[in-house]
N, CA, C and O atoms as a GROMACS GRO file, in nm:
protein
  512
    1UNK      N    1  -3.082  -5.207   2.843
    1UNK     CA    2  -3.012  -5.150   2.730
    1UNK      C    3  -3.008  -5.245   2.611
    1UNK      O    4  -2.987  -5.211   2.495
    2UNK      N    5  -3.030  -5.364   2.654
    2UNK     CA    6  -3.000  -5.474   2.517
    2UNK      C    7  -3.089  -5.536   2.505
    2UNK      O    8  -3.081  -5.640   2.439
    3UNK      N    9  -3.237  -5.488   2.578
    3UNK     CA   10  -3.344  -5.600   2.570
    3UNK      C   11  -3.482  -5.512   2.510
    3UNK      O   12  -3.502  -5.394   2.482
    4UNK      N   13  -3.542  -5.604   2.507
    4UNK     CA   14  -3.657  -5.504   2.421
    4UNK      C   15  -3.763  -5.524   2.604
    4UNK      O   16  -3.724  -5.544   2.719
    5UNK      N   17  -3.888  -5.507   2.546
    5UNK     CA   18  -4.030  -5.492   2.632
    5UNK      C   19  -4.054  -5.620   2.661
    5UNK      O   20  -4.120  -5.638   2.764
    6UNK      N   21  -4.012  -5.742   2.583
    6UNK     CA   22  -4.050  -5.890   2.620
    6UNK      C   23  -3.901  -5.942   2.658
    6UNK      O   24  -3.881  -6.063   2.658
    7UNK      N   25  -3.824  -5.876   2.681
    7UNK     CA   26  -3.700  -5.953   2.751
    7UNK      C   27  -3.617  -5.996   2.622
    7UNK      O   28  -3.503  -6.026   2.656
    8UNK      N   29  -3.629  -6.003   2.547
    8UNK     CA   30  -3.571  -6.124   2.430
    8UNK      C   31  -3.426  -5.998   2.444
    8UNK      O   32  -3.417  -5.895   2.511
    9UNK      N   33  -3.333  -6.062   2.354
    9UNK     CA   34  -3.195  -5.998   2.371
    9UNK      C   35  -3.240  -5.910   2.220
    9UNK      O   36  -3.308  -5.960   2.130
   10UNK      N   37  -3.197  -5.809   2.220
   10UNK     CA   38  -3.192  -5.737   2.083
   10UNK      C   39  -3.118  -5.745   1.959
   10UNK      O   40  -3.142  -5.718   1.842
   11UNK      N   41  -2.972  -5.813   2.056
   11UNK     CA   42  -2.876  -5.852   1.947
   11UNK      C   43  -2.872  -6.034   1.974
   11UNK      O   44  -2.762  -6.083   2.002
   12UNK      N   45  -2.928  -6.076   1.969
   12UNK     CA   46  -2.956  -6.236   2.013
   12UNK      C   47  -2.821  -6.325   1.939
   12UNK      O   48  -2.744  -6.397   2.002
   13UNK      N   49  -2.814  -6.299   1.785
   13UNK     CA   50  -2.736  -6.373   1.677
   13UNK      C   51  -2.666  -6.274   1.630
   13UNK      O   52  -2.745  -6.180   1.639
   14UNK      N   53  -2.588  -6.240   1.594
   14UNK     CA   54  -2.494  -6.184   1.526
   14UNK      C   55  -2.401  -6.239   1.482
   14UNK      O   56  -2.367  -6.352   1.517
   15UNK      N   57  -2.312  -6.129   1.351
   15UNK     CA   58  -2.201  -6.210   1.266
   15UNK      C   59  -2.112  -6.223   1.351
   15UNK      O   60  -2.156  -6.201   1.464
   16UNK      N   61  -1.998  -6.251   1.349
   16UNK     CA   62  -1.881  -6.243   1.440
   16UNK      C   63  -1.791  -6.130   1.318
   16UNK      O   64  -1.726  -6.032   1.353
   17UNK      N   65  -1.804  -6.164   1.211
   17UNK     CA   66  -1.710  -6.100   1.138
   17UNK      C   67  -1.739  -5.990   1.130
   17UNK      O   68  -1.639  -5.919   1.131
   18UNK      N   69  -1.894  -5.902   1.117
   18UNK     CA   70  -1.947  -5.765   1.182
   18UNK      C   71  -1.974  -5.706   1.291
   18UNK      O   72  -2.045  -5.777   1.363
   19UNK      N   73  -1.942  -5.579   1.347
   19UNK     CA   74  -1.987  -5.532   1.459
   19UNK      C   75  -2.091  -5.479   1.452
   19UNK      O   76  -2.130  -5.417   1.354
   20UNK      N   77  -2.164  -5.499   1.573
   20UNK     CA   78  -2.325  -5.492   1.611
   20UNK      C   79  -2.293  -5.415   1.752
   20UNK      O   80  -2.400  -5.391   1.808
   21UNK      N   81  -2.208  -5.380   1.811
   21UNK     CA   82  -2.185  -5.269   1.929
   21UNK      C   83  -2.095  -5.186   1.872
   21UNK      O   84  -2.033  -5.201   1.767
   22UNK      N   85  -2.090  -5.078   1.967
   22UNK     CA   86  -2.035  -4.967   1.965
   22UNK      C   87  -1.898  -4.970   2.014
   22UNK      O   88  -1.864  -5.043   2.107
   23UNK      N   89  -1.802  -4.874   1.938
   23UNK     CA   90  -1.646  -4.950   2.009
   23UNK      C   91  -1.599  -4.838   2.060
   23UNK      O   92  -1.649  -4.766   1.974
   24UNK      N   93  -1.527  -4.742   2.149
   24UNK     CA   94  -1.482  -4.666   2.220
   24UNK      C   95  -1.297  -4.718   2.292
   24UNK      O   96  -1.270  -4.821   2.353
   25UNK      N   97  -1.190  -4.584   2.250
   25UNK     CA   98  -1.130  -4.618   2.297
   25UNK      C   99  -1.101  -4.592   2.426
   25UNK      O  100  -1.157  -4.489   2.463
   26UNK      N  101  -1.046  -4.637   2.498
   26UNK     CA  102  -0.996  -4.610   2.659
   26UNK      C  103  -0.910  -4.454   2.635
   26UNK      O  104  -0.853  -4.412   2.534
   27UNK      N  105  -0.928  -4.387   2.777
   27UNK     CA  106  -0.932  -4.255   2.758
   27UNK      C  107  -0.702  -4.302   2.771
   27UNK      O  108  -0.649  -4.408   2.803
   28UNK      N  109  -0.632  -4.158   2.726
   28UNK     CA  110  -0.504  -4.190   2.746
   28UNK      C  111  -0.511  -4.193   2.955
   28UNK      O  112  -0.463  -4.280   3.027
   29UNK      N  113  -0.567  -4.101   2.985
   29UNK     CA  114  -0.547  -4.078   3.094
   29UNK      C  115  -0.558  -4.151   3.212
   29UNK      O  116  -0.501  -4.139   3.320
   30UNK      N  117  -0.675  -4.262   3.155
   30UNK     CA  118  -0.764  -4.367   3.250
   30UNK      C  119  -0.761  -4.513   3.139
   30UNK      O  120  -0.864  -4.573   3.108
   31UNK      N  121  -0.612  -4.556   3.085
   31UNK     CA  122  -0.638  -4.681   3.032
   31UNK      C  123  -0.649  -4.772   3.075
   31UNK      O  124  -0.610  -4.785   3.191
   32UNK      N  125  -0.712  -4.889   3.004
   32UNK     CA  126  -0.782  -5.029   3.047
   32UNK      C  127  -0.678  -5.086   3.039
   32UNK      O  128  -0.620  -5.064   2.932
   33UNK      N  129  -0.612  -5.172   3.128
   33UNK     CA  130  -0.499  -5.295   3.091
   33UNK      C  131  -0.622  -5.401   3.150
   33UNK      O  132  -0.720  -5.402   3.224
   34UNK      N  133  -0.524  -5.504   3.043
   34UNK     CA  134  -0.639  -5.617   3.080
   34UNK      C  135  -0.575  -5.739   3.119
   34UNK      O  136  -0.490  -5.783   3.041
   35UNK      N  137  -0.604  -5.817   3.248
   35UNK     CA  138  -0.473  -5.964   3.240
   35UNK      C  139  -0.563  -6.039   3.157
   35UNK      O  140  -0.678  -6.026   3.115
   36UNK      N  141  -0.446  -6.140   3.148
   36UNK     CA  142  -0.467  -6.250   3.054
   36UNK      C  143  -0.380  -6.375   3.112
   36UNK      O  144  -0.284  -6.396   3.038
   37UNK      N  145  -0.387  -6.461   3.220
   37UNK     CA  146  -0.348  -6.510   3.251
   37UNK      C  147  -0.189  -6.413   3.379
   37UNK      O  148  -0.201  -6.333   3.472
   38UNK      N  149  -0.080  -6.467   3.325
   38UNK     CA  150   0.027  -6.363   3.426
   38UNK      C  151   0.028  -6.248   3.379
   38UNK      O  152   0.052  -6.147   3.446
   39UNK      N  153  -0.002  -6.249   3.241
   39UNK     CA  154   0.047  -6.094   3.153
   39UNK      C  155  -0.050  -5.967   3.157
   39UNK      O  156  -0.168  -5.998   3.169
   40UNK      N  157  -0.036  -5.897   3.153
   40UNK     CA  158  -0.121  -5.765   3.113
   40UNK      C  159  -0.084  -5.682   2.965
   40UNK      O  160   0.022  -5.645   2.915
   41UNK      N  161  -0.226  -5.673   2.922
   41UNK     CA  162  -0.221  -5.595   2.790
   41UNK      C  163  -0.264  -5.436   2.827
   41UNK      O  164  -0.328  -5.408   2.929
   42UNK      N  165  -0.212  -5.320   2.713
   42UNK     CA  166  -0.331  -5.235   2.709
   42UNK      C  167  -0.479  -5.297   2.628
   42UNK      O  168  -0.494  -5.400   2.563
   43UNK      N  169  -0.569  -5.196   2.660
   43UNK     CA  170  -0.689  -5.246   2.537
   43UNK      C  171  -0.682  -5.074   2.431
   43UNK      O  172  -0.659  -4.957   2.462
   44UNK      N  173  -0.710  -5.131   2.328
   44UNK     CA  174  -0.704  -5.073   2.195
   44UNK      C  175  -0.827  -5.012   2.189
   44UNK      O  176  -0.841  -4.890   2.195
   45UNK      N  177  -0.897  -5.074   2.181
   45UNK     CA  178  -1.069  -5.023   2.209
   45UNK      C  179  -1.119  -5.121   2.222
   45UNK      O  180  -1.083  -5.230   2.177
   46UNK      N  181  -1.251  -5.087   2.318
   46UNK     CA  182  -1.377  -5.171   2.379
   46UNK      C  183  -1.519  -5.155   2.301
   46UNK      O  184  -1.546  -5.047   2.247
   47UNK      N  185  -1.610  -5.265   2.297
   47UNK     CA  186  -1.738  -5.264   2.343
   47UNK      C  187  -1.801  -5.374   2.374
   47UNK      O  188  -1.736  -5.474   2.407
   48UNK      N  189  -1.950  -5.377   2.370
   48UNK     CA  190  -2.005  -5.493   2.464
   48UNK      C  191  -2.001  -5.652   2.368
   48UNK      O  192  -2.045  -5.756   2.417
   49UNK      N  193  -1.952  -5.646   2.255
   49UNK     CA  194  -1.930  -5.754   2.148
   49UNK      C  195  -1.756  -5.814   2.118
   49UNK      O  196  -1.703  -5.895   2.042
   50UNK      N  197  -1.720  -5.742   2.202
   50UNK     CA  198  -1.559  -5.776   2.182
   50UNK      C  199  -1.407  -5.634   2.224
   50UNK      O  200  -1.433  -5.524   2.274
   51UNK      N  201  -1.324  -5.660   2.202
   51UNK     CA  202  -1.250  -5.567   2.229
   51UNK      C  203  -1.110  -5.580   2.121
   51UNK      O  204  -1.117  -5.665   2.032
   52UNK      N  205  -0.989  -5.498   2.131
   52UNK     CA  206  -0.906  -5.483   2.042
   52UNK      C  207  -0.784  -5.472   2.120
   52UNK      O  208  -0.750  -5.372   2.184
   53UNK      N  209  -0.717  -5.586   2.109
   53UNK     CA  210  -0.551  -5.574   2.230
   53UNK      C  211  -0.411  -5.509   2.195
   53UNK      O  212  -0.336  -5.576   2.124
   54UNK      N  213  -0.376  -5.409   2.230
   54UNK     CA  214  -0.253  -5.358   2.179
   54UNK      C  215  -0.140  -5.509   2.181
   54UNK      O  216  -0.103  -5.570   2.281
   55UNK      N  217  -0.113  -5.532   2.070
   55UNK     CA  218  -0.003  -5.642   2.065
   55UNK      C  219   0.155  -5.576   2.062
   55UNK      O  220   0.165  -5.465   2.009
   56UNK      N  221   0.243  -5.620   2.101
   56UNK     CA  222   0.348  -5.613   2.099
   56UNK      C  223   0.435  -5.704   2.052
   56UNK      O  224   0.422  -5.826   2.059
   57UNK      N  225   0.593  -5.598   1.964
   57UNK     CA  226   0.597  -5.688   1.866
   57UNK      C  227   0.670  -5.831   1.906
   57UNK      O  228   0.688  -5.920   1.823
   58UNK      N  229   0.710  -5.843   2.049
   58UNK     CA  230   0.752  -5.972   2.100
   58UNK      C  231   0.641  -6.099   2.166
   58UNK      O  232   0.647  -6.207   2.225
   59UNK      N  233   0.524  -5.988   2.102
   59UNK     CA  234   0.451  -6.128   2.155
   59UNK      C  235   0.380  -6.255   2.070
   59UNK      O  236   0.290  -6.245   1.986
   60UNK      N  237   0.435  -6.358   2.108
   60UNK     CA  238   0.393  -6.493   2.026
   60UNK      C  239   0.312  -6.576   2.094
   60UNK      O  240   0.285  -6.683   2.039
   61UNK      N  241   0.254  -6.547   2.230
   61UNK     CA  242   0.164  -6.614   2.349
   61UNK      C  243   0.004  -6.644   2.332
   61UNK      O  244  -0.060  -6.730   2.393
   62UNK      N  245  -0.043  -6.553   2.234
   62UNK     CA  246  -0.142  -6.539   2.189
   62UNK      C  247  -0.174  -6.557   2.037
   62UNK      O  248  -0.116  -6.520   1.935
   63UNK      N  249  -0.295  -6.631   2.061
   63UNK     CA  250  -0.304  -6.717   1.896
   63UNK      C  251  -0.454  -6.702   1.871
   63UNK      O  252  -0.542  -6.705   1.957
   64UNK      N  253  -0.473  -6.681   1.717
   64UNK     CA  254  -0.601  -6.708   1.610
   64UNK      C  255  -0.682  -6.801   1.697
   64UNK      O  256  -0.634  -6.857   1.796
   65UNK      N  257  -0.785  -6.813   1.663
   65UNK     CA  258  -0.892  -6.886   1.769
   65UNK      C  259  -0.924  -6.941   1.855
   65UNK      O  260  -1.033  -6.996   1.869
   66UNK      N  261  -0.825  -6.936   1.941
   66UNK     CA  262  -0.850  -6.946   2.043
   66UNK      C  263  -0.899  -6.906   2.153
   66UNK      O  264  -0.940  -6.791   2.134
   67UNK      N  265  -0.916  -6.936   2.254
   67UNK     CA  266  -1.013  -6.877   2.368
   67UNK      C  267  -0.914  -6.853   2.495
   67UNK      O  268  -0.833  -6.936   2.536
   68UNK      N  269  -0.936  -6.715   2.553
   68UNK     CA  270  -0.849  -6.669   2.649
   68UNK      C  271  -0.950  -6.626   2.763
   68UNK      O  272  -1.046  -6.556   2.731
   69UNK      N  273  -0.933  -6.667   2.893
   69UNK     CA  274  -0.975  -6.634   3.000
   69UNK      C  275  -0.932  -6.453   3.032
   69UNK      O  276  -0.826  -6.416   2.982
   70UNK      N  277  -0.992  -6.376   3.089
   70UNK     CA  278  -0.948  -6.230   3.113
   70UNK      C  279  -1.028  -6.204   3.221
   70UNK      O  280  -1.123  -6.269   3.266
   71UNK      N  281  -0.959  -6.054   3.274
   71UNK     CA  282  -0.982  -6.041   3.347
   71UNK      C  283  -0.943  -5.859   3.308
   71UNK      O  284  -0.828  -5.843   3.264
   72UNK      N  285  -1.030  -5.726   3.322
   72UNK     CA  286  -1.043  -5.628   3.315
   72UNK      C  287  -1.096  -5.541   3.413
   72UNK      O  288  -1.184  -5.590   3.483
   73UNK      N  289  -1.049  -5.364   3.445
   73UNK     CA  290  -1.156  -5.275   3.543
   73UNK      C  291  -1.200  -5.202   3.449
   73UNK      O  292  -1.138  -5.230   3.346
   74UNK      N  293  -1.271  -5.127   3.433
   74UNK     CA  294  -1.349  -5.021   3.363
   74UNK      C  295  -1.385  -4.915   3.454
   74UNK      O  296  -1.490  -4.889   3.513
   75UNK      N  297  -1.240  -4.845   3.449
   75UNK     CA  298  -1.262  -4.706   3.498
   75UNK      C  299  -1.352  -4.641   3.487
   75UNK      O  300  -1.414  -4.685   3.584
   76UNK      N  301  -1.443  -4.534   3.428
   76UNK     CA  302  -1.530  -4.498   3.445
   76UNK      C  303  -1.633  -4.575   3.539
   76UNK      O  304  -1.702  -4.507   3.615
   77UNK      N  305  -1.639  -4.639   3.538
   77UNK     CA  306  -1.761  -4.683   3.603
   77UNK      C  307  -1.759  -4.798   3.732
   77UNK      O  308  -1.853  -4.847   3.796
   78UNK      N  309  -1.584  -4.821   3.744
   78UNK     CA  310  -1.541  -4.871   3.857
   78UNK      C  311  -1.556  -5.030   3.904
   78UNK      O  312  -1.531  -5.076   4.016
   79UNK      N  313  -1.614  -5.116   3.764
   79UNK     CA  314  -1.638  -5.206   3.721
   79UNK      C  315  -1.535  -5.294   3.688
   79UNK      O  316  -1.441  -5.258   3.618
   80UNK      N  317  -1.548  -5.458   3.754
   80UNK     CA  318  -1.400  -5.496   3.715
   80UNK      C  319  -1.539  -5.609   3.630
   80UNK      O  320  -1.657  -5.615   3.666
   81UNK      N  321  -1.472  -5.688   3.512
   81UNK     CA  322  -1.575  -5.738   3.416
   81UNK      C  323  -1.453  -5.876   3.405
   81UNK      O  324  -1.334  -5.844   3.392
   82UNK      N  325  -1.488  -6.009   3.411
   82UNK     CA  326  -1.440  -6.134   3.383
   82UNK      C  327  -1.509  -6.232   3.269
   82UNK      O  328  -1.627  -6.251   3.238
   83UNK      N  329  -1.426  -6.270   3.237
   83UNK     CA  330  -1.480  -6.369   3.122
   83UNK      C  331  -1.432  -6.396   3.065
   83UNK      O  332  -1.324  -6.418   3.120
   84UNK      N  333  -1.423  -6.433   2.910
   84UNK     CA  334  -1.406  -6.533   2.802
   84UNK      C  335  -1.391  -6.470   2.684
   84UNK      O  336  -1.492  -6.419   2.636
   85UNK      N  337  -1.267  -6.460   2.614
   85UNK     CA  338  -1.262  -6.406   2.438
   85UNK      C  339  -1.239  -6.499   2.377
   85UNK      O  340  -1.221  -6.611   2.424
   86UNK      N  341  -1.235  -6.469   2.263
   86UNK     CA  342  -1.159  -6.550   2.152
   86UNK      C  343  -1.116  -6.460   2.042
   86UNK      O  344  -1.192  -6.368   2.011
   87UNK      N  345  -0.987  -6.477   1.970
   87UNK     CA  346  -0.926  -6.387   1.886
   87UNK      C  347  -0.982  -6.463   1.784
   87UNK      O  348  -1.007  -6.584   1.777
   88UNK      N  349  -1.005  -6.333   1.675
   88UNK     CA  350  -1.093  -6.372   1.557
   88UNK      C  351  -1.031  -6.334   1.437
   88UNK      O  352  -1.067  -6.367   1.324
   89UNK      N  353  -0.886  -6.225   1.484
   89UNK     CA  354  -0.778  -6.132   1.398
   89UNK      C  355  -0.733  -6.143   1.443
   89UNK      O  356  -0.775  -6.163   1.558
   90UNK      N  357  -0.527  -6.150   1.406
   90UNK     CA  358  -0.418  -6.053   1.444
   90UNK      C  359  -0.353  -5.968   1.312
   90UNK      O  360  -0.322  -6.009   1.201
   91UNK      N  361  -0.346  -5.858   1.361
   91UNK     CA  362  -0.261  -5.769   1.300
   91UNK      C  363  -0.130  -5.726   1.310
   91UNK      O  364  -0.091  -5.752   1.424
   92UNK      N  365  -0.047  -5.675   1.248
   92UNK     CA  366   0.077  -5.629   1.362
   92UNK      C  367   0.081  -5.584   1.475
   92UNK      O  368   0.177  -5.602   1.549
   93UNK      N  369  -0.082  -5.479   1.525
   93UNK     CA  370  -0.056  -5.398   1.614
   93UNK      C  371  -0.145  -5.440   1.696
   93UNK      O  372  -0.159  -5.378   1.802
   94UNK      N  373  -0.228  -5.557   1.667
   94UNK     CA  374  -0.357  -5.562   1.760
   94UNK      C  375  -0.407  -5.704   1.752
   94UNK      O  376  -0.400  -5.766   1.646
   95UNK      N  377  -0.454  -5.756   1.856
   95UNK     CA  378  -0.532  -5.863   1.892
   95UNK      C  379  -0.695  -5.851   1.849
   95UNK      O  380  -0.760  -5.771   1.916
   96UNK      N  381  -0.752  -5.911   1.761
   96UNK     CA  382  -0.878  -5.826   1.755
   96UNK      C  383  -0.961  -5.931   1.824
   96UNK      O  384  -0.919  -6.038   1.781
   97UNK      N  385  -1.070  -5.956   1.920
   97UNK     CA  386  -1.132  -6.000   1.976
   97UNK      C  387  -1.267  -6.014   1.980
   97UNK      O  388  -1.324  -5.907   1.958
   98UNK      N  389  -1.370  -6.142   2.008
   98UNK     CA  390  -1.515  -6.102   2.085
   98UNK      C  391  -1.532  -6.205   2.197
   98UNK      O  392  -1.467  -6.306   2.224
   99UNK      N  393  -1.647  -6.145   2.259
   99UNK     CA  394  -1.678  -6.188   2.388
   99UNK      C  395  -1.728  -6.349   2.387
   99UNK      O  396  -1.834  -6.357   2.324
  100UNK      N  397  -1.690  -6.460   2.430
  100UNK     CA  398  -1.762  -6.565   2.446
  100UNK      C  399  -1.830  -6.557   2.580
  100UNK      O  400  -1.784  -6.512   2.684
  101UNK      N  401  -1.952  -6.609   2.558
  101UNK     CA  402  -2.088  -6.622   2.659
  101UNK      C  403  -2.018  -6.557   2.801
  101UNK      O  404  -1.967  -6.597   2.906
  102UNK      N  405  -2.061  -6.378   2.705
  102UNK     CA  406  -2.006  -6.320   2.870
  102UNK      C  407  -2.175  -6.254   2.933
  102UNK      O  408  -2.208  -6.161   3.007
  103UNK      N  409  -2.216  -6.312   2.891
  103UNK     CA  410  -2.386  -6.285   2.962
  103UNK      C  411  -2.447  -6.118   2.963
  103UNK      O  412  -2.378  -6.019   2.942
  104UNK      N  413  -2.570  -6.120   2.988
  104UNK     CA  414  -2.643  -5.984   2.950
  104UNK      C  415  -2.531  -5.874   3.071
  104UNK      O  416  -2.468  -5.773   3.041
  105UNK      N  417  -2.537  -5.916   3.154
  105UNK     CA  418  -2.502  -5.799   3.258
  105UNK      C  419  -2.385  -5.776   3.244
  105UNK      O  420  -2.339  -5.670   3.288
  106UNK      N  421  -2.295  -5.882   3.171
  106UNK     CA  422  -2.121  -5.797   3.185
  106UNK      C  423  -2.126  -5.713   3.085
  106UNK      O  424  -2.063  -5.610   3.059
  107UNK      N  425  -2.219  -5.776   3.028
  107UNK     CA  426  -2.248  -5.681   2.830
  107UNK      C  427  -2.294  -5.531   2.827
  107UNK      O  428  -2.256  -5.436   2.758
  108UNK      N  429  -2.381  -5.542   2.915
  108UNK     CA  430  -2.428  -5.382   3.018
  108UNK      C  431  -2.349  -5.276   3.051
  108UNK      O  432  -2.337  -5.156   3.027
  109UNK      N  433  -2.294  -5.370   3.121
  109UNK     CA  434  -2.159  -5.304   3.224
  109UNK      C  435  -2.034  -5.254   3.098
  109UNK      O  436  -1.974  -5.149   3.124
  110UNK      N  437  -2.005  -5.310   2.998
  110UNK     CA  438  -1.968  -5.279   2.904
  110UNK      C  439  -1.966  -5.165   2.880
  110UNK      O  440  -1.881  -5.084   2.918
  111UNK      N  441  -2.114  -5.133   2.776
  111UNK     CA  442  -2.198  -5.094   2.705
  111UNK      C  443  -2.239  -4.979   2.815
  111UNK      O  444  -2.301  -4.890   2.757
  112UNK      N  445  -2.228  -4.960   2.914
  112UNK     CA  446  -2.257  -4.826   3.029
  112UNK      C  447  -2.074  -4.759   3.054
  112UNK      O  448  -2.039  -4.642   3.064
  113UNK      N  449  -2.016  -4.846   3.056
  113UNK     CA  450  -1.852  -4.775   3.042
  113UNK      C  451  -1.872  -4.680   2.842
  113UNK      O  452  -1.837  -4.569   2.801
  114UNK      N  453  -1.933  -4.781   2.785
  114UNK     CA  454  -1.886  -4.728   2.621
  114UNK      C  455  -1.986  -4.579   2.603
  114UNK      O  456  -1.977  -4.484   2.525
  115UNK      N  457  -2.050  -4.599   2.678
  115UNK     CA  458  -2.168  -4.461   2.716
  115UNK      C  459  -2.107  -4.367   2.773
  115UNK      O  460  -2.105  -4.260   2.712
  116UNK      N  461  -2.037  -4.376   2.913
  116UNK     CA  462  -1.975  -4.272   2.999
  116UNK      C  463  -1.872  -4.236   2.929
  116UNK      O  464  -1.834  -4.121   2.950
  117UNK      N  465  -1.795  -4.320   2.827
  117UNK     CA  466  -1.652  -4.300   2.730
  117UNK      C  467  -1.722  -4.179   2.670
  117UNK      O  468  -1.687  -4.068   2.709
  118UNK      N  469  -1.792  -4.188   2.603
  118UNK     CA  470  -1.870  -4.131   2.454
  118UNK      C  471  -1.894  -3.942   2.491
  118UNK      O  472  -1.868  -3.840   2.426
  119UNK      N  473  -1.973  -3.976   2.672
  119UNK     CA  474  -1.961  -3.838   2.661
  119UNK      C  475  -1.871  -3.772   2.754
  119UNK      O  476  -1.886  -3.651   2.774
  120UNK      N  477  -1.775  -3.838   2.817
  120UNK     CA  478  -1.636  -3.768   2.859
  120UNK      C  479  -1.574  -3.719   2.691
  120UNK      O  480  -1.544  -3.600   2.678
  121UNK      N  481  -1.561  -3.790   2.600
  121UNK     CA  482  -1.506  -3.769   2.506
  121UNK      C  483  -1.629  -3.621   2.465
  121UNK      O  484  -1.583  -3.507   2.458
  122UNK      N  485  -1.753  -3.643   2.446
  122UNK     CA  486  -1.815  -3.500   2.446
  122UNK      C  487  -1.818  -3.350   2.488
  122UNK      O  488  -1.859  -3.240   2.451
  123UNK      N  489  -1.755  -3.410   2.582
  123UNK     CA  490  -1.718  -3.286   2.720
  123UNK      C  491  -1.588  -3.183   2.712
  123UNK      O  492  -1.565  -3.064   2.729
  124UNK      N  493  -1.515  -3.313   2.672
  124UNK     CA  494  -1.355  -3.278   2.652
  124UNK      C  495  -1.398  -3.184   2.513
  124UNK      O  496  -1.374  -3.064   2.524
  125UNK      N  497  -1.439  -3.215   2.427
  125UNK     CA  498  -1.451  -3.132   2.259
  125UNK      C  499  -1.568  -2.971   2.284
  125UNK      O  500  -1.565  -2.873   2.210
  126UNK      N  501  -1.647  -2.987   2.392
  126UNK     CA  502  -1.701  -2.923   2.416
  126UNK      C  503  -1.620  -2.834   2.474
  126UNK      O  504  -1.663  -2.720   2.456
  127UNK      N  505  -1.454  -2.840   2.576
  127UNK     CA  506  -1.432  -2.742   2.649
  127UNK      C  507  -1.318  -2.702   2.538
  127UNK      O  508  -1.260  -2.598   2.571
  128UNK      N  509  -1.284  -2.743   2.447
  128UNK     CA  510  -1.176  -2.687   2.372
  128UNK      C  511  -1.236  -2.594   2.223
  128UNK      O  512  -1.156  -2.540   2.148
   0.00000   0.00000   0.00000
């Protein structure tokens, strides 16, 4: 999904300050909480370049550039995905995030949840 015919990565370099994946939110029914050490967040929306953390307004635990260990499942696809962010934004309502060196295959695994999102969300508009 992210590689061309000679292997090379497709998105190799990118900005951090632009998105270069696709972002999808978690369905209400099947949301992503994500730990972060003891705590658990919801996620705001996902994709294979970063994600978006519902913040709350008591939380002061989490800071501007820094790097947070996590730990997530991805319902659809039954996928639990580990690794490395770093906050790049905060807003009032949100943690905004990207992935540090979370490698081709968690990026996949991602990027195949942001796929199965896309057309559950198709399905649902299709039956109404």
């Amino acid at each position: 999904m992210f590689s061309r015919k000679t292997n090379d990565l497709l998105f190799k370099f990118f900005d951090e300050e632009r998105r270069v994946f696709f972002r999808v939110r978690p369905s209400s029914k099947k949301p992503i909480t994500i730990s972060i050490g003891p705590n658990r967040y919801k996620v705001k929306d996902i994709g294979a370049g970063g994600m978006a953390i519902y913040r709350r307004s008591e939380d002061r635990e989490l800071e501007r550039e820094k790097k947070y260990p996590f730990k997530i499942t991805l319902p659809l696809i039954k996928e639990v995905i580990s690794g490395t962010f770093r906050i790049v934004n905060i807003s009032d309502r949100a943690y905004h995030c990207i992935f540090v060196n979370l490698g081709i295959e968690k990026r996949e695994k991602i990027h195949l949840f942001v796929l199965e999102r896309q057309k559950e969300e198709l399905r649902a508009k299709r039956r109404s």
